[in-house]
ROKOLTI-156307 format. One record per atom (N, C-alpha, C): x, y, z; atom name. Coordinates in Angstrom, 3 decimals. Layout:
N
+----------+----------+----------+------+
!       c1 !       c2 !       c3 ! name !
+----------+----------+----------+------+
!        X !        Y !        Z !   CA !
...
+----------+----------+----------+------+
REM end
This chain:
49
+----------+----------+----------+------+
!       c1 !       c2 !       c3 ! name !
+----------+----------+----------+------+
! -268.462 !  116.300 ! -138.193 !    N !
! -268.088 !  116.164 ! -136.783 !   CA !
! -268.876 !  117.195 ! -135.957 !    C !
! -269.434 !  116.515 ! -134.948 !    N !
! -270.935 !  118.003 ! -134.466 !   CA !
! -269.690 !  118.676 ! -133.119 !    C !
! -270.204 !  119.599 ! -133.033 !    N !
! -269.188 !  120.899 ! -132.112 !   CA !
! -269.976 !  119.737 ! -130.903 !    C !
! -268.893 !  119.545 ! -129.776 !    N !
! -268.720 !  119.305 ! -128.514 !   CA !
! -269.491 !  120.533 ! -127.327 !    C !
! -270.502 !  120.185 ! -126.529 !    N !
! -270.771 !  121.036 ! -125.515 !   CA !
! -269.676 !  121.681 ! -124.723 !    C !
! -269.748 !  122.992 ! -123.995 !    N !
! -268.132 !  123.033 ! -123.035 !   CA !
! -268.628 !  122.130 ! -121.775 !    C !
! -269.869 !  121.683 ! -121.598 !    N !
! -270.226 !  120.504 ! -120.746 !   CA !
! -269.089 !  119.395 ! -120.453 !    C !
! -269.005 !  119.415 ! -121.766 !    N !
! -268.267 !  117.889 ! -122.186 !   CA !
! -266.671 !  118.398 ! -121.560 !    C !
! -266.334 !  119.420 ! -122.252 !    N !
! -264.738 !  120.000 ! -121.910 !   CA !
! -264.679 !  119.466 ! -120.584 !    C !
! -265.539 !  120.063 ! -119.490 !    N !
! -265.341 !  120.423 ! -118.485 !   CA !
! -265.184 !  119.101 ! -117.773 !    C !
! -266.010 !  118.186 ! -117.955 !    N !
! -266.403 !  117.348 ! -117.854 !   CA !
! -264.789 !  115.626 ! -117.590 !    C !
! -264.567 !  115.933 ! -119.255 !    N !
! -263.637 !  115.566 ! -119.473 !   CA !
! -262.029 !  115.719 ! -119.110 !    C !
! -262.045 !  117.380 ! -118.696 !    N !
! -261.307 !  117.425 ! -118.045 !   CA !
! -261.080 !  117.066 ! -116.500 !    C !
! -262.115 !  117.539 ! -115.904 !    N !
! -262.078 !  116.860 ! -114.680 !   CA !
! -261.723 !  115.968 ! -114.622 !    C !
! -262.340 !  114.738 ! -115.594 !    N !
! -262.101 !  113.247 ! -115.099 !   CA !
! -260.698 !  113.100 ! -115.333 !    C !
! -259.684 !  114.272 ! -116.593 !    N !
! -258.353 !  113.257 ! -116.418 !   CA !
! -258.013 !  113.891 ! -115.321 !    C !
! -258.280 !  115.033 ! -114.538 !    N !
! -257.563 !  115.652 ! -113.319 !   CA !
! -257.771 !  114.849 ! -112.229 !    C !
! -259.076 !  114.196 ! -112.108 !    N !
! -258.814 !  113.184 ! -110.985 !   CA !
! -257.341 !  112.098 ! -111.409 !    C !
! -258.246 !  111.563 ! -112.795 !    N !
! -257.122 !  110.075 ! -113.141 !   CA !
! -255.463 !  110.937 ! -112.780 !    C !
! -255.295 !  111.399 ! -112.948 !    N !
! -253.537 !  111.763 ! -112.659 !   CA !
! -253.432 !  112.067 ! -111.339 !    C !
! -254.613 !  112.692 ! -110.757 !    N !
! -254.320 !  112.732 ! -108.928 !   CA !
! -254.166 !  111.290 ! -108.426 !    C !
! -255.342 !  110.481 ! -108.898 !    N !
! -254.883 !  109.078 ! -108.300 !   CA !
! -253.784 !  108.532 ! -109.106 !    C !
! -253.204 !  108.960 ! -109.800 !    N !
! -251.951 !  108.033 ! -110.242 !   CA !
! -250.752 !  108.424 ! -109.777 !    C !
! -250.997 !  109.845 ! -109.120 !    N !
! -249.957 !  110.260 ! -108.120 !   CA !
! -249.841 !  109.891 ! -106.653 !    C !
! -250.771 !  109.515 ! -106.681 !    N !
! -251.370 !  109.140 ! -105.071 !   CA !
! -250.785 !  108.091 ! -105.217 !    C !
! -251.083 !  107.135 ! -105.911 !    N !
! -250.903 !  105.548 ! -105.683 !   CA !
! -249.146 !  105.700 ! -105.869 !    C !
! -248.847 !  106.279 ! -106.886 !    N !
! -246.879 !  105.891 ! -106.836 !   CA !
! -246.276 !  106.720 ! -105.746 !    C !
! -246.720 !  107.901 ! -104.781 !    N !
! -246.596 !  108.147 ! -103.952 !   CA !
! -246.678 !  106.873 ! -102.730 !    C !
! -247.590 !  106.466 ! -102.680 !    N !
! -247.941 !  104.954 ! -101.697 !   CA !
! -247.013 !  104.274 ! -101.997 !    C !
! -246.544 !  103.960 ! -103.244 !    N !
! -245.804 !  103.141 ! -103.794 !   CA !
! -244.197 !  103.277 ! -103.551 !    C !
! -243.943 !  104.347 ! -103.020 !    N !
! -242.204 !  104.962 ! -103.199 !   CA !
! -242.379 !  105.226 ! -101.515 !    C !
! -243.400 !  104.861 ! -101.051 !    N !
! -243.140 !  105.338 !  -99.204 !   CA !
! -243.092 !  104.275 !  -98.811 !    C !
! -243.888 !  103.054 !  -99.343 !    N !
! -244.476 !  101.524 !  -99.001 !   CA !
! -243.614 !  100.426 !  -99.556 !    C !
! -242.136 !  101.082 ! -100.349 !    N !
! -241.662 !  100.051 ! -101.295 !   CA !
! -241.393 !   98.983 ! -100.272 !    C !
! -240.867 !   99.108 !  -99.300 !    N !
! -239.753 !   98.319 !  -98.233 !   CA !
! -240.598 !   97.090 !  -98.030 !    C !
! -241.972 !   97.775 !  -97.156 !    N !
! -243.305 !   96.597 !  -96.827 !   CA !
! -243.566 !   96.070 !  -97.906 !    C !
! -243.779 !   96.474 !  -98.942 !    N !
! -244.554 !   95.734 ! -100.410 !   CA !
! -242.944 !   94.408 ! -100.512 !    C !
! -242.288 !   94.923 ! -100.902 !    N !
! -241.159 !   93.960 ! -101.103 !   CA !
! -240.861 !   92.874 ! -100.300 !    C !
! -241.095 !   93.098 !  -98.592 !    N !
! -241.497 !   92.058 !  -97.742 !   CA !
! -242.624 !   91.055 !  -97.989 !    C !
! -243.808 !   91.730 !  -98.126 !    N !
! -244.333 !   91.204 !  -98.681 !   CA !
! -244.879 !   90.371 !  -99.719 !    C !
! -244.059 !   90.045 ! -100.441 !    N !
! -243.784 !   89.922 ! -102.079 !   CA !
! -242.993 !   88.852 ! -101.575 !    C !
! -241.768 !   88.555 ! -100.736 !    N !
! -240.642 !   87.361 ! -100.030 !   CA !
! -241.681 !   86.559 !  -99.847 !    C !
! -242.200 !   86.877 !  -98.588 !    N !
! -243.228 !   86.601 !  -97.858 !   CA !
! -244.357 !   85.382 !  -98.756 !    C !
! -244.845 !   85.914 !  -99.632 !    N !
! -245.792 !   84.905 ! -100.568 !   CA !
! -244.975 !   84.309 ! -100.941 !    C !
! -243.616 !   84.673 ! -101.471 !    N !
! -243.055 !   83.696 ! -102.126 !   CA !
! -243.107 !   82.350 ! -101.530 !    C !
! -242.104 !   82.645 ! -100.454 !    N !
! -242.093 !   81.353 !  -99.160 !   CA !
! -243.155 !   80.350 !  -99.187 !    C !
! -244.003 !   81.545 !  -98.934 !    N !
! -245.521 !   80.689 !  -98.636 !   CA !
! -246.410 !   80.417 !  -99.697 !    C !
! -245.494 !   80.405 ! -101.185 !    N !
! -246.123 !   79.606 ! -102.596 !   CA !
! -245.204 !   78.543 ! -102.532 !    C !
! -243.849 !   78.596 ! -101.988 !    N !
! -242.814 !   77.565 ! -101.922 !   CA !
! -242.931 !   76.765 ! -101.060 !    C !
+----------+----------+----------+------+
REM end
């Protein structure tokens, strides 16, 4: 198994520190926006019905 650069560490870490910022971001959107999303969601229904 060849030793990892700290390139890579750094690297890698960053990217999950973004991925969990946007996954906070979005269920944040998600828990402020429930009311509209759920209207929205009726809404198609109707208008698939």
């Amino acid at each position: 198994m060849p030793q990892l650069s700290p390139l890579f560490w750094v690297f890698s870490s960053l990217m999950i520190m973004f991925l969990l910022m946007s996954m906070m971001v979005v269920f944040y959107e998600k828990m402020v926006d429930f009311n509209s999303v759920n209207e929205c969601k009726i809404l198609l229904m109707k208008w698939c019905w």
